[in-house]
C-alpha positions as CSV (number, residue, x, y, z in Angstrom):
1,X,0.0,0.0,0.0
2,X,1.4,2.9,-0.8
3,X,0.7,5.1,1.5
4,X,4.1,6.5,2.3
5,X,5.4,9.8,1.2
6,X,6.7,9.4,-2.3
7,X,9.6,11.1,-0.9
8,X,9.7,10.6,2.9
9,X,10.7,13.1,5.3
10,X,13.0,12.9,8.4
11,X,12.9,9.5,9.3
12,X,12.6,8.2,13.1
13,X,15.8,6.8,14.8
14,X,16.5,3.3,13.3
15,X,14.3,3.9,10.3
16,X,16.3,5.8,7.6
17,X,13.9,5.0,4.4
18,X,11.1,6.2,6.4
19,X,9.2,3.1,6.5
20,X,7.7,4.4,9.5
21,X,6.4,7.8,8.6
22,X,6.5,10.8,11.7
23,X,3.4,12.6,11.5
24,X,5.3,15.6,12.9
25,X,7.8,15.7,10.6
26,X,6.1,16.3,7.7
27,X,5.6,19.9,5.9
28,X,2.4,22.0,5.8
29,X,0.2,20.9,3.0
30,X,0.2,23.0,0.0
31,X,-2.3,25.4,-0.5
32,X,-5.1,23.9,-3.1
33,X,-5.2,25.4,-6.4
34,X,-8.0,27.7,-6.9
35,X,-10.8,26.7,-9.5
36,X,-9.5,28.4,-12.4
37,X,-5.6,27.5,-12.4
38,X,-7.1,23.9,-11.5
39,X,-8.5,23.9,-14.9
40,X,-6.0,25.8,-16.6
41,X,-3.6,23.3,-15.4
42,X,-6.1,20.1,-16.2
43,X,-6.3,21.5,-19.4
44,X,-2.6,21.8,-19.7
45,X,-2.4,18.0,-18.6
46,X,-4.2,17.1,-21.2
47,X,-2.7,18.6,-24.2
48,X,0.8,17.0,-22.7
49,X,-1.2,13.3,-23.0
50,X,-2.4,14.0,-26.6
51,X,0.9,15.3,-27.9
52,X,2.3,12.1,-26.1
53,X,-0.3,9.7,-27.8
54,X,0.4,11.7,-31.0
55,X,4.2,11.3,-30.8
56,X,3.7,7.6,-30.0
57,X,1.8,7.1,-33.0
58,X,3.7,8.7,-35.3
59,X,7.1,6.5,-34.3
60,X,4.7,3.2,-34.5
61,X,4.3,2.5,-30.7
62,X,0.9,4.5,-29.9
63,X,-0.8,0.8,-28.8
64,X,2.4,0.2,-26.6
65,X,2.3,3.5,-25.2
66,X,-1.8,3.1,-24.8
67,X,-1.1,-0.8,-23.1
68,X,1.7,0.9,-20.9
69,X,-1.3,3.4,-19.8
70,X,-3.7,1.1,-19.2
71,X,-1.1,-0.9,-16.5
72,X,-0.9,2.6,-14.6
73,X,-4.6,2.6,-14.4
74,X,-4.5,-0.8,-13.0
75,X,-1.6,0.0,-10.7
76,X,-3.7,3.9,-9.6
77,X,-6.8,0.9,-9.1
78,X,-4.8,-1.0,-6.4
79,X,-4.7,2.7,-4.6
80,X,-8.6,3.1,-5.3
81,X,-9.3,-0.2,-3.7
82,X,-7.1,1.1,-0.5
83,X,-8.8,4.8,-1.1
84,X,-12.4,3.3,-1.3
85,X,-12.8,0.7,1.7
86,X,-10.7,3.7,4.1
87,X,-13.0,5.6,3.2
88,X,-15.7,3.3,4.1
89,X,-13.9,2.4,7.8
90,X,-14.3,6.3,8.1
91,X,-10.2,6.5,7.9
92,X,-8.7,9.8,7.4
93,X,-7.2,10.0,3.7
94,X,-5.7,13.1,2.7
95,X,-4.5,12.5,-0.7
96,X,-4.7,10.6,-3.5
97,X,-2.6,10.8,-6.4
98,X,-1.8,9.4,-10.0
99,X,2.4,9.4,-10.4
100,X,4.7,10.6,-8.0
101,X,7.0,14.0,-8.2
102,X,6.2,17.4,-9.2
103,X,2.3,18.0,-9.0
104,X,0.6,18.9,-12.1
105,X,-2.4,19.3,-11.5
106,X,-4.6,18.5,-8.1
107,X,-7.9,19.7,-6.6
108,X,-9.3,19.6,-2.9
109,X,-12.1,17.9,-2.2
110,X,-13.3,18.0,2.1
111,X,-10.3,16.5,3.7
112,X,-8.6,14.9,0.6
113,X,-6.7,16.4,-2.5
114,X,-6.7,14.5,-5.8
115,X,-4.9,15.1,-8.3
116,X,-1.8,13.7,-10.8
117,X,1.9,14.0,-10.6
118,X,4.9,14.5,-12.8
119,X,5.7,10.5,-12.7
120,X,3.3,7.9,-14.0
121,X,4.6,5.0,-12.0
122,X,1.5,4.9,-9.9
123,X,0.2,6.7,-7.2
124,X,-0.6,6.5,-4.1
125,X,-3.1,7.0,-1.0
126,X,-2.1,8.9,2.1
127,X,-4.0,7.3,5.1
128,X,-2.8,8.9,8.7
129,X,-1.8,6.5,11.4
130,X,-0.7,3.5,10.0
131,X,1.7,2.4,12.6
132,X,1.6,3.1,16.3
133,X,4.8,5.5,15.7
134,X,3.1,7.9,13.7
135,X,2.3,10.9,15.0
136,X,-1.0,12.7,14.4
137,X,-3.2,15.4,15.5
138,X,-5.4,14.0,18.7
139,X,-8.4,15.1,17.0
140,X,-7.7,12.7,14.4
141,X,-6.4,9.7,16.3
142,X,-9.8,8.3,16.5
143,X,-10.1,8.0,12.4
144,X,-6.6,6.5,12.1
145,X,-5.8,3.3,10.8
146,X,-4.7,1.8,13.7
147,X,-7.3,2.3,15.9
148,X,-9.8,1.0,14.1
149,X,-11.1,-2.8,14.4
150,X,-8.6,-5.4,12.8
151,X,-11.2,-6.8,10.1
152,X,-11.3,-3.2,8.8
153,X,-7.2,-3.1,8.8
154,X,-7.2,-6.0,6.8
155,X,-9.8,-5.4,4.2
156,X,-7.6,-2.0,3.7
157,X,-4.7,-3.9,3.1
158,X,-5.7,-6.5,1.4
159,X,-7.6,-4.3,-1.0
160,X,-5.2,-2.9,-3.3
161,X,-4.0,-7.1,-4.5
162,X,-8.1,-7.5,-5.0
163,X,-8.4,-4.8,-7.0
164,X,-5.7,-6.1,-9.6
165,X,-7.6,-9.9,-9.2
166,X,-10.4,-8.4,-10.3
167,X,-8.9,-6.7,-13.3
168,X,-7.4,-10.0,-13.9
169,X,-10.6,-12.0,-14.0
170,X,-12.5,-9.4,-16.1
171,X,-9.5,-9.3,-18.5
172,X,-9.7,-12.9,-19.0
173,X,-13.2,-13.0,-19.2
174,X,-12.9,-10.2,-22.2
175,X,-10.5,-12.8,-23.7
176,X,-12.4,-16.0,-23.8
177,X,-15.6,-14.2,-24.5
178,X,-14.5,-11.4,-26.7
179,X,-11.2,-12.6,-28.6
180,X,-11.4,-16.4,-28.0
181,X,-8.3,-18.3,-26.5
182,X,-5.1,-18.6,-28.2
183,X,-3.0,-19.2,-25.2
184,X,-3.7,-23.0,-25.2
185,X,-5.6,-23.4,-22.1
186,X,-8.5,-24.9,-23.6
187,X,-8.0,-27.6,-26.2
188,X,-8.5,-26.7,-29.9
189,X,-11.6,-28.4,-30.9
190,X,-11.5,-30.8,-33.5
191,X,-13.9,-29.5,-35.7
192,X,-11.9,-26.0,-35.5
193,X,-12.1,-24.6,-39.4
194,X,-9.1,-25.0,-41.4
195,X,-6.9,-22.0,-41.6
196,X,-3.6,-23.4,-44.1
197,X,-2.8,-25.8,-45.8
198,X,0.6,-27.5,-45.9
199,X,2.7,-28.2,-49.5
200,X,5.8,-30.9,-49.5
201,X,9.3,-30.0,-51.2
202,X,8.5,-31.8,-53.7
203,X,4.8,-32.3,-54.8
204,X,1.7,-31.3,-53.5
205,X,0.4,-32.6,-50.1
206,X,-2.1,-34.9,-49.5
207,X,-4.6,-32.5,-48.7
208,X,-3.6,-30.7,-52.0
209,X,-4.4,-33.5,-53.8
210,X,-7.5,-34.9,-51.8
211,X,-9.2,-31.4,-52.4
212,X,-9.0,-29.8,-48.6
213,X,-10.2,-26.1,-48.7
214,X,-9.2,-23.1,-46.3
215,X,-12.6,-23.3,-44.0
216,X,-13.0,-26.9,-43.9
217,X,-14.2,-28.5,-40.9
218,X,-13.3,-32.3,-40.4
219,X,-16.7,-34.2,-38.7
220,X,-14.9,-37.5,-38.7
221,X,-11.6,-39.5,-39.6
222,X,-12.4,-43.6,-41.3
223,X,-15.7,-42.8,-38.8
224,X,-13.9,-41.7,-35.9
225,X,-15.2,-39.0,-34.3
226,X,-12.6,-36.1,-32.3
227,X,-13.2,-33.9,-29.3
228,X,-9.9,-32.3,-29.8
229,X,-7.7,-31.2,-32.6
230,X,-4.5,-33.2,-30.8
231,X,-6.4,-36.2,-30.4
232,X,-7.7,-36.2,-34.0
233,X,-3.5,-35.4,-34.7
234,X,-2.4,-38.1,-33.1
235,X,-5.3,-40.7,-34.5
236,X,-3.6,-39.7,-38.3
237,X,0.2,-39.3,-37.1
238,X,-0.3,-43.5,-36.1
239,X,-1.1,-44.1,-39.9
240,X,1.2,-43.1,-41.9
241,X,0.9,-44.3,-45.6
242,X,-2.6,-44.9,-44.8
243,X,-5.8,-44.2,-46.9
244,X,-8.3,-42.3,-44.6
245,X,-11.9,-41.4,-45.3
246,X,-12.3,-37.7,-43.8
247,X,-15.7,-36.4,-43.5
248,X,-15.7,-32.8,-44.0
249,X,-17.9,-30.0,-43.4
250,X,-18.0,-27.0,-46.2
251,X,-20.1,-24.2,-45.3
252,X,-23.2,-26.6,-44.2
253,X,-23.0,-29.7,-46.7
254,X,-20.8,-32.9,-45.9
255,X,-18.5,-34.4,-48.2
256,X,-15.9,-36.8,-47.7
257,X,-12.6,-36.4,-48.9
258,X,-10.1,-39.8,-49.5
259,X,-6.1,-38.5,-48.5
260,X,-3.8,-40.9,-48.1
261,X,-1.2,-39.9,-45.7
262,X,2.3,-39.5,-46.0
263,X,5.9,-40.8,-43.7
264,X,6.4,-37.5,-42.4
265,X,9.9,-38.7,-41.7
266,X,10.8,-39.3,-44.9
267,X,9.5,-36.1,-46.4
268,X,9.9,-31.8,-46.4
269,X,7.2,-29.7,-45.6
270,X,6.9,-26.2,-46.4
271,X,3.9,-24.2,-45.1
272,X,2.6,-23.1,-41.5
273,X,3.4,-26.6,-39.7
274,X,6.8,-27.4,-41.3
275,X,8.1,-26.0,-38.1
276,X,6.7,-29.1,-35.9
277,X,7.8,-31.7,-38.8
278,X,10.9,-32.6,-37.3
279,X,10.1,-36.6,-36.3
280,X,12.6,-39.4,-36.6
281,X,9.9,-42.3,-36.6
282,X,6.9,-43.6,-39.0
283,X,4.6,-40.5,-38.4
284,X,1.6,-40.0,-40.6
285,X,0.6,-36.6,-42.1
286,X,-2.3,-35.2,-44.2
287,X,-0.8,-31.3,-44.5
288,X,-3.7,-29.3,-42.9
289,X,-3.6,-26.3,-39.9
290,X,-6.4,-25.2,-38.3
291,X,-7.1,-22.3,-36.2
292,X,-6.2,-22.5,-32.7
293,X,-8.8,-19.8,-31.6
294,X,-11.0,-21.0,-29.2
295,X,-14.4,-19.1,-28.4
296,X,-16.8,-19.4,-25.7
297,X,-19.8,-18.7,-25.2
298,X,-20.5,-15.8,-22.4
299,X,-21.7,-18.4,-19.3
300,X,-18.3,-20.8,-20.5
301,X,-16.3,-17.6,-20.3
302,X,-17.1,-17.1,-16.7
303,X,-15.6,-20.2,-15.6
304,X,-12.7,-20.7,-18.5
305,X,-11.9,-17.0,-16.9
306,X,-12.5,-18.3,-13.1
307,X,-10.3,-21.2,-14.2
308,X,-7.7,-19.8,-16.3
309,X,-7.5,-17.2,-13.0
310,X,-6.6,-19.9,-10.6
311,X,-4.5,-21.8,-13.5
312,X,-1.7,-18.3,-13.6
313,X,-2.0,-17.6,-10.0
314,X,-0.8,-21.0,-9.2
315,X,2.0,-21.1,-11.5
316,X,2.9,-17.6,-10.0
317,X,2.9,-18.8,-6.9
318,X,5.0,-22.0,-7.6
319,X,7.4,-19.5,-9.2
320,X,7.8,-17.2,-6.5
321,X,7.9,-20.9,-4.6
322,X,10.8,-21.8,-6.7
323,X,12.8,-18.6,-6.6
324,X,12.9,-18.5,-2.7
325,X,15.0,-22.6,-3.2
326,X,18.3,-22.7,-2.9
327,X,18.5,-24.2,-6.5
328,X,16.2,-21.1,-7.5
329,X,18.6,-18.8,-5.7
330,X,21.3,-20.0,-7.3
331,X,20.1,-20.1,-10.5
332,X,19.1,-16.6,-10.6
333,X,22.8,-15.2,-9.6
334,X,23.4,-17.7,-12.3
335,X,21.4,-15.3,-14.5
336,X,22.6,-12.3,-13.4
337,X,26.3,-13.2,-14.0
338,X,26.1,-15.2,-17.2
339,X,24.7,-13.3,-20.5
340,X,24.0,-16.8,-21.9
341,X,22.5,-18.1,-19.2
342,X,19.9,-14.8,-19.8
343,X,19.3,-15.2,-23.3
344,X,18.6,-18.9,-23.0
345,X,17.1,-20.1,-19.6
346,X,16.9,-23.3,-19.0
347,X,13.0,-24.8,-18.0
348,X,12.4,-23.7,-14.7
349,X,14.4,-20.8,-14.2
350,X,12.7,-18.0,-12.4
351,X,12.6,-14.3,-13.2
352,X,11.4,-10.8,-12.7
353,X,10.6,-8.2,-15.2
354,X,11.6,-4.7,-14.6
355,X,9.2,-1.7,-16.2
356,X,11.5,-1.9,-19.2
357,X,11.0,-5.7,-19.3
358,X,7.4,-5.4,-18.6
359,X,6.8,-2.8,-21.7
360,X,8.9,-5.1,-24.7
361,X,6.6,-7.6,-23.5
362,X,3.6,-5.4,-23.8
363,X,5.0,-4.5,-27.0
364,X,5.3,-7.8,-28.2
365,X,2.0,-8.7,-27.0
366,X,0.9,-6.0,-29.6
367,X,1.9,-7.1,-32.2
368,X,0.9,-10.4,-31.6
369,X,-2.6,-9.7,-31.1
370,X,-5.6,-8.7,-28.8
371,X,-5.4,-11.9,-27.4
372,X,-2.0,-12.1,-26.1
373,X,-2.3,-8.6,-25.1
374,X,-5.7,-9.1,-23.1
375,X,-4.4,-12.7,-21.4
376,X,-0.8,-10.7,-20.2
377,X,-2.4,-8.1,-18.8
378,X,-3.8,-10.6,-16.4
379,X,-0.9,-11.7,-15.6
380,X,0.7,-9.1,-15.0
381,X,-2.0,-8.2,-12.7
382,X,-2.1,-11.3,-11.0
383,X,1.8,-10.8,-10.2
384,X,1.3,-7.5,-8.9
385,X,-1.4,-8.5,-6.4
386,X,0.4,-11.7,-5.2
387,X,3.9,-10.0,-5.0
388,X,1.7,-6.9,-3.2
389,X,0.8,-9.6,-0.1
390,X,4.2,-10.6,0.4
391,X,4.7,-10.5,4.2
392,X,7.0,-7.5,4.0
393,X,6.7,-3.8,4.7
394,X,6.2,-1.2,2.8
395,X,4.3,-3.8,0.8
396,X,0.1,-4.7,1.8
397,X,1.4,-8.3,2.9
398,X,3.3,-6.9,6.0
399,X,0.5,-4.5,7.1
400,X,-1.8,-7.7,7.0
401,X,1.3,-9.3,9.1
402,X,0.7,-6.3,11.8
403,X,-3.0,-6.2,11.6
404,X,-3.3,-10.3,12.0
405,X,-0.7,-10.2,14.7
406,X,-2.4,-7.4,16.7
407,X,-5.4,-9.1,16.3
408,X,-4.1,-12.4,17.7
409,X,-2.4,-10.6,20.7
410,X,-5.5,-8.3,21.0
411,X,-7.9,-11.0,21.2
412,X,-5.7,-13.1,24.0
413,X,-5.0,-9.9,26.3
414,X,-8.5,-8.7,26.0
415,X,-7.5,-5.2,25.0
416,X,-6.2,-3.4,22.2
417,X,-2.9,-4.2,20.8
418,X,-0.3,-2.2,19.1
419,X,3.0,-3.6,17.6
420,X,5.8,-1.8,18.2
421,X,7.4,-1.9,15.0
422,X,10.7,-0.2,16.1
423,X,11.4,-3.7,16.9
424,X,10.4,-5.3,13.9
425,X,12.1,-2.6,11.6
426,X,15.4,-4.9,10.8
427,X,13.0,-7.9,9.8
428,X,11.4,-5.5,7.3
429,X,14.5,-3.7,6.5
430,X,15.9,-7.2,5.1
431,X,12.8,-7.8,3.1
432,X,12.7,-3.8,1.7
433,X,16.5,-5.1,0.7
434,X,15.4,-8.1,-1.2
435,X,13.0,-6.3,-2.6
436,X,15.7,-3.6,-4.0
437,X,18.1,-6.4,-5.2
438,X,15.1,-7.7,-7.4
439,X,13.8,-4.6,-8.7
440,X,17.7,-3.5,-9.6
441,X,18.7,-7.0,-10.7
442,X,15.9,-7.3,-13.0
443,X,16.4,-3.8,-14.5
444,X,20.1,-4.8,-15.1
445,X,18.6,-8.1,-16.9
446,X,16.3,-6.4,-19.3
447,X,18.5,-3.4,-20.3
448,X,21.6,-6.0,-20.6
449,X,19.1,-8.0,-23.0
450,X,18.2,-5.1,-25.1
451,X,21.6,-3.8,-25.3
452,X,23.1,-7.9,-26.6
């Protein structure tokens, strides 16, 4: 939760990052801008965002530069899930704003100020009291975070990783329902139209010469019927030299179609699949691709999307499972002090991406397609809501730490409980370090990539 000063101010004994804000220490607020430099300044704002978009499109990365947007609105989200349930707990929020820096342009509304910075990594939410070394006015110590009841702590906390789990689940839902799946999660049915079709090196292939057509869709193989595309593959890769009887669909009437397959060892293919023609034994081939979109109907999408959700959050976890091994460790200095190693990880090798990493992938997503974009957005979201409730402060996992903890000693005292997290500040400070080395190592990863 970001709900630190972008730039703290004098820290307390013991705490020189300022993990622990000091209520005292900070300077007067700024004066809010009056209504018309407000909009004077809004409207400056957004002429500096059109001549950005403009620029972008004109050097032929305006949808990177719109994707790289659309991750700082998820990322501001996370704060407006913090902003929104403070504000229900009646908590004392003084500012919220997009980017961190200089201010461009911010209004006052009540007890809050909103507005945007110079820096669009973000933003934050400024709630008073979060620990019990911050000092604030007593007039306000009733609508501080700590003081009020531990569910409402942790529904804070834990709202900022919800928000981006619910980004992630609508994105994916937009995916399967709007674009289809092309990320291979669900199987490619087997009646899937035909999209290319194969040639050999030398002469036509057997689907040249049995008569396929681009939007074909095979019913049935010698009277074989297929739920899936691989199974149906693997039925005509066991017959090789083989006549076959395929029943075929073409635009609403049924023919059938008589190839007889080919040793796809002993031959060259050129078209879409020659790429996956690499076998060394008797391996029967007919020379047809079809499309590996998969749509869904809305009511499938919500559980494809549901399970989909659970299928990347697991493999997120088991990689942030794998990284904290010794193996994992290991491996990852590995990467960090071998070039090779980089460019070519081996299966299992674990990873973060840097904002430089994160935008080539967003820019290869692009070009790949709405698809790819759509289902790495959600992953990126899912990442940044896991990684968010790791157990360490400044991040929302360690304030959930606190709040559980309190709770725990709370409930077995029968009085209120505060932690006092001078003591607990080197426990953090070696997580804030880890945290450092990642961010640092992966930036030194992704610009060393780009530059090889």
């Amino acid at each position: 939760m970001s709900t630190d000063n972008p730039a703290p101010p004098s820290a307390l004994p013991g705490d020189p990052l300022g993990l622990v804000r000091h209520h005292g220490d900070e300077p007067a607020p700024e004066a809010p801008l009056d209504g018309r430099r407000s909009r004077r300044d809004l409207l400056r704002l957004g002429l500096v965002v059109a001549a950005v978009l403009g620029a972008a499109y004109a050097a032929g990365v305006g949808e990177t530069v719109l994707l790289v947007g659309f991750l700082v609105v998820c990322i501001v989200a996370h704060e407006l899930g913090h902003f929104v349930t403070a504000k229900a707990a009646r908590m004392k929020v003084t500012e919220f704003f997009v980017g961190f820096g200089p201010r461009l342009w911010s209004v006052r509304r009540g007890e809050t100020e909103y507005g945007v910075k110079a820096l669009p990594l973000g933003g934050y939410c400024r709630i008073v009291g979060m620990t019990n070394l911050e000092e604030v006015d007593p007039a306000d110590e009733p609508r501080t975070y700590r003081q009020r009841p531990v569910w409402r702590r942790l529904t804070v906390a834990v709202a900022g990783s919800c928000m981006h789990f619910l980004i992630a689940l609508a994105v994916l839902f937009a995916m399967f329902a709007g674009t289809g799946d092309v990320t291979g999660y669900l199987p490619v049915p087997a009646d899937s139209p035909i999209v290319a079709i194969d040639g050999l090196a030398h002469g036509p292939s057997p689907a040249e010469q049995a008569g396929f057509h681009l939007g074909d869709r095979i019913e049935a193989v010698d009277g074989h019927h297929f739920a899936t595309f691989a199974a149906m593959r693997d039925f005509i890769a066991a017959r090789p030299d083989t006549r076959l009887d395929v029943r075929v669909d073409r635009h609403g009437q049924l023919i059938t179609l008589h190839p007889r397959t080919v040793n796809l060892a002993t031959v060259e293919v050129k078209g879409v699949g020659a790429a996956a023609t690499h076998v060394s034994r008797p391996t029967g081939f007919i020379g047809f691709e079809v499309s590996s979109v998969v749509h869904s109907s809305p009511g499938a999408s919500v559980l494809h999307a549901a399970g989909d959700w659970w299928h990347i959050a697991s493999s997120t976890l088991a990689a942030f499972g794998r990284l904290l091994t010794l193996h994992g460790i290991q491996g990852y200095l590995h990467l960090i002090a071998s070039p090779s190693a980089a460019a070519h990880p081996g299966a299992g090798s674990v990873r973060f991406e840097s904002p430089v990493g994160i935008v080539v992938l967003l820019h290869q997503a692009a070009g790949a397609g709405l698809a790819w974009v759509l289902y790495l957005l959600a992953a990126i979201n899912l990442s940044l809501g896991i990684f968010n409730l790791l157990p360490l402060l400044p991040l929302d996992g360690g304030h959930v730490v606190i709040a559980v903890y309190e709770g725990i000693r709370g409930l077995l005292a029968r009085s209120p409980y505060h932690v006092d997290v001078r003591k607990v500040l080197p426990v953090f400070y070696l997580g804030f370090a880890l945290i450092a080395f990642l961010g640092i190592s992966a930036l030194f990863l992704d610009i060393r990539q780009l530059a090889t």
